[in-house]
C-alpha positions, -999 to 999 in steps of 0.1 A, spaced: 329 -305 -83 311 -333 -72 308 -362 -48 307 -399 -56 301 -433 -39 305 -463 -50 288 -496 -37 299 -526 -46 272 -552 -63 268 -567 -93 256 -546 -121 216 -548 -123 220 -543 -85 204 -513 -69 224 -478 -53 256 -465 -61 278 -461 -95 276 -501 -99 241 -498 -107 238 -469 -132 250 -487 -160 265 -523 -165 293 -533 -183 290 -544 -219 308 -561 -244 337 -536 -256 328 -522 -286 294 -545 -290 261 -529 -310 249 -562 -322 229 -573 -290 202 -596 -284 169 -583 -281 153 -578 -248 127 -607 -237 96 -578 -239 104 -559 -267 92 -526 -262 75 -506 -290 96 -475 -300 79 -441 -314 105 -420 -339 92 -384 -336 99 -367 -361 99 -330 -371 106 -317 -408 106 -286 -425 123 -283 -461 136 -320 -454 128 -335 -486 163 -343 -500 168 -362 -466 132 -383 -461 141 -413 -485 181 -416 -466 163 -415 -432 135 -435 -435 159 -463 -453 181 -463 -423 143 -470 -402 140 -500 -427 174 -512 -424 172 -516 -383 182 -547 -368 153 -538 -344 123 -558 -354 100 -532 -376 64 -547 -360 79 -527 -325 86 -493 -345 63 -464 -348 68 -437 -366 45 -402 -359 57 -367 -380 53 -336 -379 55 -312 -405 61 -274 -392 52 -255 -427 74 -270 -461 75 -251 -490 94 -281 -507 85 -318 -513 87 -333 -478 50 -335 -479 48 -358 -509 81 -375 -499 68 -384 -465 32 -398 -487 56 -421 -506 77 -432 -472 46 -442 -458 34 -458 -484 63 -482 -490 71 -482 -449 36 -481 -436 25 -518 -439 58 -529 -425 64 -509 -392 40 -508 -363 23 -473 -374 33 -444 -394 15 -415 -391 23 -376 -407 2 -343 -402 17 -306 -410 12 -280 -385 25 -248 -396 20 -228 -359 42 -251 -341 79 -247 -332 102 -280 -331 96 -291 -295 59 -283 -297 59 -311 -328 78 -334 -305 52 -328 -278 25 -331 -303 40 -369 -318 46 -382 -283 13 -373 -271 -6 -398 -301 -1 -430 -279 7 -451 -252 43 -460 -255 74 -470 -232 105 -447 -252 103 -421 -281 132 -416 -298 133 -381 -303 156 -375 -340 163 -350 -367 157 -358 -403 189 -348 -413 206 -378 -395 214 -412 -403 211 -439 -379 233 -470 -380 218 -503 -382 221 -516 -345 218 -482 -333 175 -489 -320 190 -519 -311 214 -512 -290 199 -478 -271 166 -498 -260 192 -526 -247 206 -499 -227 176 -483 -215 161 -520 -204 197 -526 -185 193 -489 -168 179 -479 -134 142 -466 -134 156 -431 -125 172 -429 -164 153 -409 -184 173 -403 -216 200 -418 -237 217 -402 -261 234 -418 -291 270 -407 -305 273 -385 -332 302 -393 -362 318 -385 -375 323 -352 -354 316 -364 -318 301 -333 -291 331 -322 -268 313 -323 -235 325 -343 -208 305 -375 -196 314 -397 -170 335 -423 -187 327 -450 -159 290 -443 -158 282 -423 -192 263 -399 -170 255 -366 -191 249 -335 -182 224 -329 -212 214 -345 -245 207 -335 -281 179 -334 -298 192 -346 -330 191 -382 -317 181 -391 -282 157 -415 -266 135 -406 -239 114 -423 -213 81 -418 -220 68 -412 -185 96 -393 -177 90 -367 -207 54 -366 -189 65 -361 -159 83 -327 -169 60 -317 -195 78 -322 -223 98 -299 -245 96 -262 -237 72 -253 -264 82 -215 -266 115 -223 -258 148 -211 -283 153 -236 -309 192 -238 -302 180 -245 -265 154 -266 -261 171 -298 -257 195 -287 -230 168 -267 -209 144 -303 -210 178 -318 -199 182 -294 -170 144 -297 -160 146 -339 -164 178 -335 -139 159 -308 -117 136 -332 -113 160 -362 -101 165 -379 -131 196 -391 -151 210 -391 -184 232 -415 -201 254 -414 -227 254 -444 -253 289 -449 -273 276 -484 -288 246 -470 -312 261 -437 -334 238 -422 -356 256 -398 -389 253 -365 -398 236 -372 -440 257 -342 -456 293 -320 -451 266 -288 -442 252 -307 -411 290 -311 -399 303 -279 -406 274 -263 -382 288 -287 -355 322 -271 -357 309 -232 -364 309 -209 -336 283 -197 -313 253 -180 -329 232 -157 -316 203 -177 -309 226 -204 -285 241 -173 -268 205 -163 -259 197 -196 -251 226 -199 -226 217 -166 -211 176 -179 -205 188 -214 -192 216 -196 -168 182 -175 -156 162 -207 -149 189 -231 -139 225 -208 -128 237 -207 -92 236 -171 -81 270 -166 -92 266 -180 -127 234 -155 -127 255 -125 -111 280 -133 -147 248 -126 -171 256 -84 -174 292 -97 -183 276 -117 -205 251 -92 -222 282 -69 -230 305 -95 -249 275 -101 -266 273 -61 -274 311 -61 -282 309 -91 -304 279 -73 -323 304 -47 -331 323 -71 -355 300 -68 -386 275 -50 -399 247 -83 -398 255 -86 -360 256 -48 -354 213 -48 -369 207 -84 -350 219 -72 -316 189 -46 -307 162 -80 -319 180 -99 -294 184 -72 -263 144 -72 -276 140 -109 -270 161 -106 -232 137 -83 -222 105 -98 -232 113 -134 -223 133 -122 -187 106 -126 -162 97 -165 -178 130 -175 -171 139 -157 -137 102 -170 -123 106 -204 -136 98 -230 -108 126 -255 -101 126 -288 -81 157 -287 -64 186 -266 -57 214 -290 -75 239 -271 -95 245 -269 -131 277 -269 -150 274 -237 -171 309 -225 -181 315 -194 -198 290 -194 -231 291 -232 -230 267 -251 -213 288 -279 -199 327 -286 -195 341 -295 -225 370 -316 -235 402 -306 -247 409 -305 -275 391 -304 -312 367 -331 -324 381 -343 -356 363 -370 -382 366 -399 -377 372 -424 -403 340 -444 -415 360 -476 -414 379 -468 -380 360 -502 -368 366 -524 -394 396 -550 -393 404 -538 -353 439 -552 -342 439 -563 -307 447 -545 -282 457 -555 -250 453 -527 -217 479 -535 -185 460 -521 -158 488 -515 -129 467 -521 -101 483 -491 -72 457 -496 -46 442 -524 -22 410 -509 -23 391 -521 -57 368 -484 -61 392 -469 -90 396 -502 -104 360 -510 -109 357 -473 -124 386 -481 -146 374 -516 -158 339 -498 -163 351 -469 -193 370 -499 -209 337 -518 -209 320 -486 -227 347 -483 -250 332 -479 -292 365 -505 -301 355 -543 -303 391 -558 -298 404 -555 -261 420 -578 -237 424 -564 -198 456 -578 -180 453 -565 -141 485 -566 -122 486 -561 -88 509 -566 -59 507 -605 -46 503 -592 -6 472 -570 -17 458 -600 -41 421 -612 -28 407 -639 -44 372 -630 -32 378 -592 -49 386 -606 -81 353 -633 -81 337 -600 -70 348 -587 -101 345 -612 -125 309 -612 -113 302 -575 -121 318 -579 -155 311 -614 -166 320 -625 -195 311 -600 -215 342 -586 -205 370 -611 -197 398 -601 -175 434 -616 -167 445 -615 -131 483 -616 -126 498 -616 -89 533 -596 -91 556 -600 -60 573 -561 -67 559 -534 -53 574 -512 -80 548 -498 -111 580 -512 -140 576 -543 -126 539 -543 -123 536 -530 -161 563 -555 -171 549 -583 -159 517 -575 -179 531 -567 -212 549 -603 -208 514 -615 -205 496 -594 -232 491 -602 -271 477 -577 -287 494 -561 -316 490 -527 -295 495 -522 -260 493 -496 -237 498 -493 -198 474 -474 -174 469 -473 -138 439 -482 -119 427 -449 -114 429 -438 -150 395 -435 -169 391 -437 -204 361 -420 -228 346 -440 -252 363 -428 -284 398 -436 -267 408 -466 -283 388 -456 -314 406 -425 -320 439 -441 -317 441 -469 -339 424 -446 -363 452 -423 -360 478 -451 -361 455 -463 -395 461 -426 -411 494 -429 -407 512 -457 -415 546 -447 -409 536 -441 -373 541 -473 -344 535 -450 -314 500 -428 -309 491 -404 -278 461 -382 -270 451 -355 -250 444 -357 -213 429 -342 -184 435 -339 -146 408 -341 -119 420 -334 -85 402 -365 -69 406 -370 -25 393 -400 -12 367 -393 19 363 -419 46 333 -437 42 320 -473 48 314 -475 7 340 -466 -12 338 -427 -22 358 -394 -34 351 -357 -40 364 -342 -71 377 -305 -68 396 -288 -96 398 -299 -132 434 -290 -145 438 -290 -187 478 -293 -189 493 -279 -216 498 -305 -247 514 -304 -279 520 -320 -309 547 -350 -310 585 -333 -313 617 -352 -298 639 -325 -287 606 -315 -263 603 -352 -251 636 -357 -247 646 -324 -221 613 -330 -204 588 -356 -193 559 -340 -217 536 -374 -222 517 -394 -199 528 -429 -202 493 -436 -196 477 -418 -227 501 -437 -252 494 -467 -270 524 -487 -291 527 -514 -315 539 -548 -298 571 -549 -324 582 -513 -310 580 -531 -273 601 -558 -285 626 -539 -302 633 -511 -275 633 -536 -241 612 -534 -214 606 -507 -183 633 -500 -163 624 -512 -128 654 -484 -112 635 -458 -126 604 -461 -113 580 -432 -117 603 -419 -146 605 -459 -163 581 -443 -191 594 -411 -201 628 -434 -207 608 -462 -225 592 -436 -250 628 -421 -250 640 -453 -265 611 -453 -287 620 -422 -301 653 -428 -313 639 -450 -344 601 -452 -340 571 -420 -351 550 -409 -331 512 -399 -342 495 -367 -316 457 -377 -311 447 -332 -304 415 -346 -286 411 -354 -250 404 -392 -247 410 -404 -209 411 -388 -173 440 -390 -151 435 -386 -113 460 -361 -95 459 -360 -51 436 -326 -42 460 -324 -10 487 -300 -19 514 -314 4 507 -355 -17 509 -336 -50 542 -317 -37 557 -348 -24 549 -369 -56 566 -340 -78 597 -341 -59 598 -379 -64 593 -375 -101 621 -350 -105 645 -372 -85 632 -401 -110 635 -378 -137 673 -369 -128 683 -405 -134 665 -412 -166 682 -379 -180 716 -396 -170 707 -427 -190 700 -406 -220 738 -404 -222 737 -439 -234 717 -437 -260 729 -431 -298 711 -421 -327 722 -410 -367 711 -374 -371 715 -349 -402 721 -310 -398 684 -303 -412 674 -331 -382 689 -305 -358 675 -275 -369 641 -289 -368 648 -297 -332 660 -262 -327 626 -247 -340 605 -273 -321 616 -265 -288 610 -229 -298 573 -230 -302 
């Protein structure tokens, strides 16, 4: 998949992973300005937006971002409501506080041409490029421009999150790298939008934000994710096109940008690709007339695409009819209030290796995590403990991001996860390894669950696997292969208890469960979880998270990963032994929904 190196340095430092992005405060929006505040232009482009201009522009008013540095330029692309008026009013009542606001209506112009058309009105540093159907919360200016200062000159865009339904690609969860970003709420370098020429003006409207995306990397620029500033979808109509399936128009968008952008052998899949388009027509009568109007489009627009001029020969991740991997999983709302009133939460990371690469990763998607309330224990073995590598680290982070070192004298992972739950105090806890990495929305997601449902001590999520080997190298550095999607179901304790079916690594449990149920067992070693959520089981509910929140590196060698499975199934041997000890009330109708569980 790809290759990665990592230099170490603190984090405004140049090269490597440790200068894409530094860490911030967990879950912080509320950041202080930069020292030259730059001047921000919101393009705008509306058609039929009048119910949403007043909404929008009073999120504008409401930034924490001082108003003098905001501009404001829109484009109108042919209303037949009362945006036109609307937007008079806005201005009127807006105009005099913010830097400029300016509105013209040009009916002959798609969307990106009326983005092009805004941007090109002044001299300015970072446009935020945003829909008028969106919301934007009231640190979000604030804390994307923060970003964007702390960023390496080679970031061109940065992309806010969406709530409450979140986009299922995959970013880096150490670096928030991004393969592409939306147009419904994105800012962009200025001189890098230039540098590309801007949106595509002809291009498909379901498309133009990815293929400016592709051509911003084609040309050796990065994109970044930003978890810290959200921006919200105004009404239930704008959410349930997030969730609806692929319409024509981003099907023929996929096909144009796999044209432009596809390796041969994502090009080589587009006849596949035509004829599930031909076989889906087939479905209903609508798509049955609409399919000859797009074969019509393919042809005309073919030789545009195909004889587009590219930059570089990097690769693009176009899967299937999606343009990017995705996560597993579904992307459900999120509660408006998941933030408010955070419990603690206290992260044991079990420190496995000498070498401090993974670590840093690790540390890094806790530092981007959208929670507020963490505390980071780090365990590691005492004869692997360097004082220098933990100044090293404390320098990187700061602290913005305060860490607990603890030196354990076992080599053994139950010790090295006891000994940090001893030290923890967080109302929830959760063990990972060093190597684990964690999305944004991980923490988020779980306490939110655990919120929804009160009867539940214990939450777990969805994971993935990346095959991950290590490659010599004077910095640290590895080469991802395969990407593995494991099977994952919701919480039943028949399943869990005949087989080792959760990741201890992707649960997170209330400190009274811990002190109820006993610590790890150190004899168990690899298997010491599946036995600790055993015990949990036997009086304590279990919430299922259906959404892919962290990463869990697996060896790429086959002979490592066959070795580690046999240790686990020895480990797993013993804990099934122990289960013998274990007692629990149960009712016939307990049994039969056992039965049924471990039928599904």
């Amino acid at each position: 998949m790809r290759e990665t190196t990592l230099e170490y340095g603190p984090a405004r430092a140049q090269g490597g992973i440790a200068a894409s992005v530094p860490a911030t405060k967990t879950g912080s929006t509320a950041l202080d300005a930069p020292k030259e505040t730059p001047t921000v232009l919101i393009s705008l482009v509306t058609k039929d937006s009048g119910q949403h201009i007043f909404p929008f522009f009073q999120c504008i008013e409401n930034q924490s971002y001082p108003l003098r540095f905001i501009c404001v330029s829109v484009t109108d692309i042919g209303s037949s409501d009362d945006t036109i008026p609307r937007l008079a009013r806005a201005k009127e009542h807006l105009g005099k506080r913010i830097g400029r606001f300016e509105f013209e209506q040009h009916k002959d112009k798609t969307e990106g041409a009326g983005h092009n058309f805004n941007a090109s009105k002044g001299d300015y540093d970072f446009v935020l490029v945003v829909s008028p159907h969106v919301s934007l919360d009231i640190e979000a200016i604030r804390a994307t421009i923060n970003l964007s200062q702390m960023s390496t000159p080679d970031v061109a865009a940065w992309e806010l999150k969406q709530r409450p339904v979140e986009s299922s690609k995959i970013y880096s969860p150490s670096t928030l790298e991004t393969s592409w970003t939306t147009s419904s709420c994105t800012l962009f370098r200025m001189n890098a939008l230039r540098d590309v020429g801007g949106f595509e003006e002809r291009a498909l409207d379901k498309g133009k934000d990815v293929e400016l995306s592709y051509r911003l990397r084609d040309s050796g620029y990065r994109l970044l994710y930003c978890p810290q500033a959200s921006f919200w979808c105004q009404d239930e109509e704008d959410i349930k096109e997030q969730r609806a399936d692929l319409t024509p128009e981003a099907r023929l968008s996929n096909l144009f940008i796999r044209m432009r952008y596809g390796s041969l052998p994502q090009k080589l899949t587009i006849p596949k690709l035509v004829f599930d388009l031909w076989r889906h027509s087939q479905t209903s009568k609508k798509a049955k007339a609409e399919f000859p109007l797009l074969m019509q489009r393919v042809i005309t627009d073919t030789p545009k695409y195909l004889l587009g001029k590219r930059r570089s020969s990097r690769t693009f991740p176009i899967c299937g009819w999606d343009l990017e991997l995705m996560r597993s999983g579904k992307s459900r709302n999120l509660s408006p209030g998941a933030l408010i009133g955070s419990p603690p939460v206290s992260i044991i990371i079990c420190k496995s290796r000498e070498d401090n690469g993974f670590l840093l990763e690790c540390m890094r998607s806790i530092a981007n995590q959208s929670y507020p309330n963490l505390e980071i224990i780090v365990v590691e073995r005492a004869q692997d403990g360097k004082k220098e590598e933990r100044l090293l680290l404390d320098r990187v982070f700061g602290p913005e991001l305060p860490v607990k070192f603890s030196l354990c004298e076992s080599e053994s992972w139950p010790d090295l996860a006891n000994q940090g739950l001893e030290l923890a105090t967080g109302e929830y806890l959760t063990v990972i390894g060093d190597d684990t990495l964690l999305f944004a929305d991980h923490f988020e997601r779980m306490i939110d669950a655990l919120n929804k449902n009160k009867d539940a001590s214990i939450a777990y999520s969805m994971h993935m696997e990346i095959e991950t080997e290590e490659t010599p190298s004077k910095n640290f550095s590895y080469y991802e292969s395969r990407i593995n999607r494991p099977d994952q179901q919701p919480f039943a304790r028949a399943r869990l208890w005949s087989e080792d079916c959760i990741p201890f690594s992707a649960v997170i449990f209330h400190r009274a469960a811990y002190e109820l149920h006993g610590k790890l067992d150190t004899e168990l070693a690899s298997a010491a979880g599946w036995d600790l959520l055993t015990r949990f089981s036997l009086s304590e509910n279990f919430e299922f998270v259906d959404r892919a929140t962290l990463i869990l590196r697996t060896p790429a060698s086959k002979e490592e990963r066959k070795s580690r499975l046999a240790e686990q199934e020895m480990h797993a041997e013993a804990a099934k032994l122990k289960q013998h000890e274990y007692k629990l009330n149960i009712t016939p109708a307990d049994i039969l929904a056992m039965h049924r569980d471990l039928g599904r």
